[in-house]
C-alpha positions as a printed NumPy array, in Angstrom:
array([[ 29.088,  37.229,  18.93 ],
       [ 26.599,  38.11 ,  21.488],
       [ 24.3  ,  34.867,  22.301],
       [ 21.125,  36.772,  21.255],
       [ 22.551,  36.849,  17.835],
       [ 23.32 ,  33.253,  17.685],
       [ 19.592,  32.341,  19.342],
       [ 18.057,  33.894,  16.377],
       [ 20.437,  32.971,  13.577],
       [ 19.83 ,  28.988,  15.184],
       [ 16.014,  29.564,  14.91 ],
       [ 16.174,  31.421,  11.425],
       [ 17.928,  28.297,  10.139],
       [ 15.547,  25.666,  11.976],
       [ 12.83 ,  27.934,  10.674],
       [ 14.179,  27.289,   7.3  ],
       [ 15.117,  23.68 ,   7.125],
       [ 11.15 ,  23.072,   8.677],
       [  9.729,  24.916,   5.145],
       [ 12.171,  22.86 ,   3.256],
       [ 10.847,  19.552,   5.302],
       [  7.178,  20.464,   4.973],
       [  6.898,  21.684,   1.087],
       [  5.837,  19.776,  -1.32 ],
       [  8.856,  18.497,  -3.055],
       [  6.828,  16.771,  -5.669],
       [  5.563,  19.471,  -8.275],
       [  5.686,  17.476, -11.269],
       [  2.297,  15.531, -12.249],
       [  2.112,  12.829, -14.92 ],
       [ -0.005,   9.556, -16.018],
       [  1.038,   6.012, -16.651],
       [ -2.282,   5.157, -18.837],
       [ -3.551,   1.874, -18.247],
       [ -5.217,   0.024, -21.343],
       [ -8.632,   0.65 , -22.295],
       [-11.484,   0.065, -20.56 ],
       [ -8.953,  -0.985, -17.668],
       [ -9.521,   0.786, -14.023],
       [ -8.868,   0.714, -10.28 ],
       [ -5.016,   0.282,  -9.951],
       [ -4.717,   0.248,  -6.356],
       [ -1.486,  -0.84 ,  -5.58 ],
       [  1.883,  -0.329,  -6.816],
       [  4.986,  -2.189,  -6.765],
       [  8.429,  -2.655,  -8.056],
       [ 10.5  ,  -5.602,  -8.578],
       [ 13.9  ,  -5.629,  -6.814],
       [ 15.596,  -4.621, -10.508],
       [ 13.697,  -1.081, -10.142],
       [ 11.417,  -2.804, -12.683],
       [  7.158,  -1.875, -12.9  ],
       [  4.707,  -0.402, -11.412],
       [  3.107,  -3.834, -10.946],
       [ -0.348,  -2.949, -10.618],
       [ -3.422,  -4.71 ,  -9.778],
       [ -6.096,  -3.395, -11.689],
       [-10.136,  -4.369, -11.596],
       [-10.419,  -6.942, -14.115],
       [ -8.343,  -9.768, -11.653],
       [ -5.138,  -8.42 , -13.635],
       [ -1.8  ,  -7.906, -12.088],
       [ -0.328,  -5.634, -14.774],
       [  3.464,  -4.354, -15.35 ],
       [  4.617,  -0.98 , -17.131],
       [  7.523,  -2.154, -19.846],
       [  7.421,   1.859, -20.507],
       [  5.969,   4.889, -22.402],
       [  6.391,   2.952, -25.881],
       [  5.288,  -0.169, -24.928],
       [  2.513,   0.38 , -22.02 ],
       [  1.381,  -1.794, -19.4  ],
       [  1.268,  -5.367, -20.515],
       [ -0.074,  -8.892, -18.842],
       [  1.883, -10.011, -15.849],
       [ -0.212, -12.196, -13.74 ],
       [ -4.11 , -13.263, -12.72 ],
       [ -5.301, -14.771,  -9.703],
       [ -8.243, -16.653, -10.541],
       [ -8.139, -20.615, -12.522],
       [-11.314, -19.803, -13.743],
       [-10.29 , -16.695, -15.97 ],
       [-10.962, -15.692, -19.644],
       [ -9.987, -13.101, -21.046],
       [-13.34 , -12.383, -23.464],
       [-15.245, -12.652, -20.449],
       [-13.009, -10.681, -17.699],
       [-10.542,  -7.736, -19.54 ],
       [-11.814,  -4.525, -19.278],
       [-14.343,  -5.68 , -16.521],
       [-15.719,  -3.438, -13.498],
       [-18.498,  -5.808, -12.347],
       [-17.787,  -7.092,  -8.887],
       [-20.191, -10.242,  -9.292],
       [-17.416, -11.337, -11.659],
       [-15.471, -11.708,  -9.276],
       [-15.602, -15.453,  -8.343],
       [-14.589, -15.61 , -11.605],
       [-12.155, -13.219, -12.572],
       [-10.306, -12.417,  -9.661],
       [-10.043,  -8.827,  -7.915],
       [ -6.293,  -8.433,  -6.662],
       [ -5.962,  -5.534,  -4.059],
       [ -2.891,  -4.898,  -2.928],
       [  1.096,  -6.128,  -3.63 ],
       [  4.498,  -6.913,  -2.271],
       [  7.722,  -8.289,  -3.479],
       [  9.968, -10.981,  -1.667],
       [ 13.234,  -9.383,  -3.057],
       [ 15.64 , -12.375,  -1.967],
       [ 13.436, -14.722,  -3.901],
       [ 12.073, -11.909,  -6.597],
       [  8.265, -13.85 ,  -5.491],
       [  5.252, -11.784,  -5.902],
       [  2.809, -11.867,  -3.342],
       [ -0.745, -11.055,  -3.401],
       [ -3.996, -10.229,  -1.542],
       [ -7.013, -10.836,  -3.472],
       [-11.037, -10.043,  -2.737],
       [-12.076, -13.599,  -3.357],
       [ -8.872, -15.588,  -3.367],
       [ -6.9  , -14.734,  -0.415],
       [ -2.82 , -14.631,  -0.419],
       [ -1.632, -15.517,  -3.565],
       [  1.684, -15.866,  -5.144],
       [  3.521, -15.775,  -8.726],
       [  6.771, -16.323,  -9.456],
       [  8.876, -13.726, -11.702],
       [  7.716, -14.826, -15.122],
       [  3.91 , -14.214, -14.053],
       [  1.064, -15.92 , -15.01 ],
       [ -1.425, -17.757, -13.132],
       [ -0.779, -16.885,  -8.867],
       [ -1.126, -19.825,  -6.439],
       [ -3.306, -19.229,  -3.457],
       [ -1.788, -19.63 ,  -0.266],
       [ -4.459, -18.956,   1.986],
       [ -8.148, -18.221,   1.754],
       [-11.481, -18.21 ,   3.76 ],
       [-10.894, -14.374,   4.079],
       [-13.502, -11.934,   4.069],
       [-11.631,  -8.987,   2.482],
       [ -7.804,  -8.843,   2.562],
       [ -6.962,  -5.366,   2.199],
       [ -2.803,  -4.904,   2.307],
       [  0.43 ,  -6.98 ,   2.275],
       [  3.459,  -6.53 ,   3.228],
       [  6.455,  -8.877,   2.951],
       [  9.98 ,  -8.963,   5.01 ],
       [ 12.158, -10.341,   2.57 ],
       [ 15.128, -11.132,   5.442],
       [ 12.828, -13.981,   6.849],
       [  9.855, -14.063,   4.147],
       [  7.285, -13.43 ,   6.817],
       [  4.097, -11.839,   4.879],
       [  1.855,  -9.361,   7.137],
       [ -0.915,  -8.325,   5.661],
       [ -4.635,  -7.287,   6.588],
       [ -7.931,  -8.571,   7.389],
       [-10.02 ,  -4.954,   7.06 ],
       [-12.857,  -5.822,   8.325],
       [-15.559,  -8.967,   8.902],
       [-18.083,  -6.789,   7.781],
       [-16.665,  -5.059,   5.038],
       [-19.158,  -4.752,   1.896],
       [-17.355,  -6.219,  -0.703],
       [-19.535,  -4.93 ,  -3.312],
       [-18.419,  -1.839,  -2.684],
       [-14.942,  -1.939,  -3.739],
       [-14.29 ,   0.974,  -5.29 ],
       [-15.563,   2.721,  -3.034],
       [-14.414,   1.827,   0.717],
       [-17.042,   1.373,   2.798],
       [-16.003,   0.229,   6.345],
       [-18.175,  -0.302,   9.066],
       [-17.042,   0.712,  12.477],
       [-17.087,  -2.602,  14.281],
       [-13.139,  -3.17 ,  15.18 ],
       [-13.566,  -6.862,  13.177],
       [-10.721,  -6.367,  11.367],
       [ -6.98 ,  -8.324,  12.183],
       [ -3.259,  -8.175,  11.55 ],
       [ -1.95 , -11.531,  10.127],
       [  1.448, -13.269,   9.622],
       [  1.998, -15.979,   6.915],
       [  4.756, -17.87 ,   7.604],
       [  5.749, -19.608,   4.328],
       [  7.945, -21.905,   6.266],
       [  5.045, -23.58 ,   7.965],
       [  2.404, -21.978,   6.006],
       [  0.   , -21.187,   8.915],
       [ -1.036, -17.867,   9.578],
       [ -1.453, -16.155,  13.203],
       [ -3.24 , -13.402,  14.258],
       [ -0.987, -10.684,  15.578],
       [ -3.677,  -7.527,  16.048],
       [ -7.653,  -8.201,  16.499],
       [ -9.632,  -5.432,  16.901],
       [ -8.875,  -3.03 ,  14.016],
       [-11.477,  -0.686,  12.286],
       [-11.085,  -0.488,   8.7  ],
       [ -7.32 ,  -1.858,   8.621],
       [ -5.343,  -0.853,   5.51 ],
       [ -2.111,  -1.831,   4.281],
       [  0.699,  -2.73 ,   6.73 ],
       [  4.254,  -2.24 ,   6.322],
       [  7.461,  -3.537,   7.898],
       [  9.935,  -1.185,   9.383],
       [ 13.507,  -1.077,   7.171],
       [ 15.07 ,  -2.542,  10.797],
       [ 12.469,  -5.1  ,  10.749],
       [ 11.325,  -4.6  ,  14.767],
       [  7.945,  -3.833,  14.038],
       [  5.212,  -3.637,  11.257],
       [  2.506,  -0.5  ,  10.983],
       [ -0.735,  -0.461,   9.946],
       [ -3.347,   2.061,   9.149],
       [ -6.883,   1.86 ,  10.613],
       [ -8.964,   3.965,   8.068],
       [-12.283,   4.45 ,  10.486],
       [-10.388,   4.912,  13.416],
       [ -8.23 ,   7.547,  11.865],
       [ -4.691,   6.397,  13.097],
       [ -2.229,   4.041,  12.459],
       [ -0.828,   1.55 ,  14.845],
       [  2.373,  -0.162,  15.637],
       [  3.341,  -3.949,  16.056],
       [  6.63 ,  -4.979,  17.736],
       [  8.041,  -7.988,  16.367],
       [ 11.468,  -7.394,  17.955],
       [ 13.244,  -6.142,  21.441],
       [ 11.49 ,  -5.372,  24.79 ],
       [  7.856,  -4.462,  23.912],
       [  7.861,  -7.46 ,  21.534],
       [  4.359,  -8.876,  20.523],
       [  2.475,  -6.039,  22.173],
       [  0.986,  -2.765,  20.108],
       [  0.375,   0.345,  20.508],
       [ -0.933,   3.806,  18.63 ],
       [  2.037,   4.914,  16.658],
       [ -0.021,   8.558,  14.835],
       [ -3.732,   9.948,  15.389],
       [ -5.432,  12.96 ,  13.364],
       [ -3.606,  12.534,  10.306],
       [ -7.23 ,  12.034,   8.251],
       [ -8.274,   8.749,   6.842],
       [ -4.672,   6.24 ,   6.002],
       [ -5.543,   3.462,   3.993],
       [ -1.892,   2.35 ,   3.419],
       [  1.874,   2.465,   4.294],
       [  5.071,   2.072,   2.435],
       [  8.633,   2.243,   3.577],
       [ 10.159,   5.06 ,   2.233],
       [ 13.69 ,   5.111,   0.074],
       [ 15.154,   6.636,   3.433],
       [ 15.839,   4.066,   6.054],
       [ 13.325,   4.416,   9.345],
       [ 10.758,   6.193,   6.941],
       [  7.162,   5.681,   5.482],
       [  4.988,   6.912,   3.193],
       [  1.11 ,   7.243,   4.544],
       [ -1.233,   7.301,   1.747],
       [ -4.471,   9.013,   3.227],
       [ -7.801,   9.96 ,   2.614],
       [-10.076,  13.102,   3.274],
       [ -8.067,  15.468,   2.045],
       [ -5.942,  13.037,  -0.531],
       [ -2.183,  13.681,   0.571],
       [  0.484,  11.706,   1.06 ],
       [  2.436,  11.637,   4.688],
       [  6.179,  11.031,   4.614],
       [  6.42 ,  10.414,   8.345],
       [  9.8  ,   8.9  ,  10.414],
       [  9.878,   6.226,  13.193],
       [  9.091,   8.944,  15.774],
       [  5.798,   9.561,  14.209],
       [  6.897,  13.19 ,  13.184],
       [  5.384,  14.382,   9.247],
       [  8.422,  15.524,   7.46 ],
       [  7.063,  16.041,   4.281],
       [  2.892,  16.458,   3.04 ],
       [  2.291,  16.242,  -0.995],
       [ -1.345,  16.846,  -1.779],
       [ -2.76 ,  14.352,  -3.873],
       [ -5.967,  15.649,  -5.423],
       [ -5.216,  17.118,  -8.894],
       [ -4.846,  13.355,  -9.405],
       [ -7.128,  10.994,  -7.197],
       [ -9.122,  13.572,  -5.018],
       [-10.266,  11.564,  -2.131],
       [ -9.682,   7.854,  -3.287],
       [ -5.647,   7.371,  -2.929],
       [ -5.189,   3.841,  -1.955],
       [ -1.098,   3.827,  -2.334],
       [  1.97 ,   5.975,  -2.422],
       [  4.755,   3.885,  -3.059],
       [  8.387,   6.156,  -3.322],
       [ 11.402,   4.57 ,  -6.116],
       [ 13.496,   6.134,  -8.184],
       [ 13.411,   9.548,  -7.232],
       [  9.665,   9.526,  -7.892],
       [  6.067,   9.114,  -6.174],
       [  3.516,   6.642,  -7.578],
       [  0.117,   7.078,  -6.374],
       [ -2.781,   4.584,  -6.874],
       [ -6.14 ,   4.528,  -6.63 ],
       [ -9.372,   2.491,  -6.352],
       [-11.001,   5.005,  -8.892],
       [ -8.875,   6.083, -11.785],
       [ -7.793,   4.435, -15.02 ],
       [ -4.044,   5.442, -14.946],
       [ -1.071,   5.662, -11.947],
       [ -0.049,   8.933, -11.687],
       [  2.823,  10.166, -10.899],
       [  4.43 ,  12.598,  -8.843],
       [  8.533,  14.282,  -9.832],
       [ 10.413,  16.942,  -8.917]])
């Protein structure tokens, strides 16, 4: 065969595995319902027995799906001070003090442990039979994502910003002022160091699958960047993506040395690789329009929260 052919069979087929990369795999669009009156799950999680969505919701609930005929039910609170006359069902944000506002999740799957960033209470965590969290760390001004690495049970999670309005919580309101940090908890010691200062807008962080580095999304800025925590450039940063819109969080992926990038303006979610490259976009706004806070990827299936609605939805193929 004459090399000409084989040029243009090779590109026909690149040209076809790139459509097959880029569509949107996930066509399928359905609702896990939270209870009444209930809003603003904006975080999902599993369990490390492919149990959940764990949710945090806006009431100060952390919430788990037991499935379509049972619903979400109770799993855990942050706040001492709770009732739940006074707090279920809830969207006032000067109940807060009170009730709790959780924000964002992550398992420790060695020790199944359930950590937590809250508005008002810091890092929290619960154990696997729920109930009331126990703060780890507070004096924070708004913790916005979390991120634990379950080989060493380092948490990473974010600071967003010192002069983030926290009465606007539902609906993020940054200010550009590069305030906000990357921290480590280390649960051995239980101090926390700062590993990024700096950020505008940070969002949630997550580890690599190979653990030499953590992401994490600044949403003003409009890029993510990346945090060595292993090998030669270790303890220094740098910009990992740029003019991907607004990402508020990342998520490994099922795929080893992948992520999911939930961003804003348009609503899509990113599945990018460790060489920054998009390999798959699923547009998000039949569900959430412009307030995705989460895509987290399990079981063959994308769950997408959001600061906004009252259900998780969810994306199949």
């Amino acid at each position: 065969m004459k090399t000409s052919n084989l040029l243009v069979i090779n590109l026909s087929v690149s040209v076809f595995l790139l459509g097959s990369v880029f569509s949107n795999a996930y066509g399928t669009f359905n609702k896990l319902v939270l209870p009444p009156n209930v809003t603003g799950p904006e975080s999902a999680a599993f369990d490390r027995a492919g149990e959940g969505p764990y949710v945090t919701v806006a009431d100060g609930r952390i919430l788990k799906w037991k499935g379509p005929a049972i619903g979400f039910v109770d799993f855990a609170y942050t706040s001492p001070n709770r009732t739940k006359k006074l707090c279920d069902g809830t969207n006032d944000l000067e109940l807060g003090p009170i009730c709790g506002r959780p924000v964002a999740l992550s398992f420790n799957y060695k020790s199944s442990d359930l950590y937590i960033v809250d508005a008002f209470f810091g890092l929290l965590v619960v154990g696997f039979n729920g109930g009331l969290a126990t703060q780890l760390s507070g004096g924070y001004k708004y913790l916005s994502g979390i991120d634990v690495e379950s080989y060493t049970g380092n948490v990473y999670m974010t600071d967003a910003s010192l002069t983030y309005n926290i009465r606007s919580l539902a609906q993020p309101d940054f200010t550009p002022d590069s305030t906000g940090r990357l921290l480590k908890y280390d649960p051995r010691t239980q101090r926390v160091t700062v590993l990024i200062n700096g950020l505008a807008g940070g969002g949630g962080p997550a580890v690599s699958s190979d653990r030499k580095y953590v992401l994490v999304p600044e949403y003003v800025n409009k890029r993510i960047q990346r945090y060595w925590l292993q090998g030669p450039k270790h303890g220094t940063n740098e910009i990992f993506m740029t003019n991907i819109g607004s990402p508020i969080n990342v998520k490994r992926a099922v795929n080893d040395g992948e992520f999911w990038v939930a961003v804003a303006n348009p609503a899509q979610g990113l599945r990018v690789n460790e060489s920054a490259m998009v390999l798959q976009t699923v547009p998000l706004t039949e569900s959430v329009d412009t307030t995705v806070t989460v895509v987290q990827e399990t079981n063959g299936a994308v769950y997408v929260g959001s600061s906004h609605t009252d259900f998780i939805a969810v994306y199949t193929n």
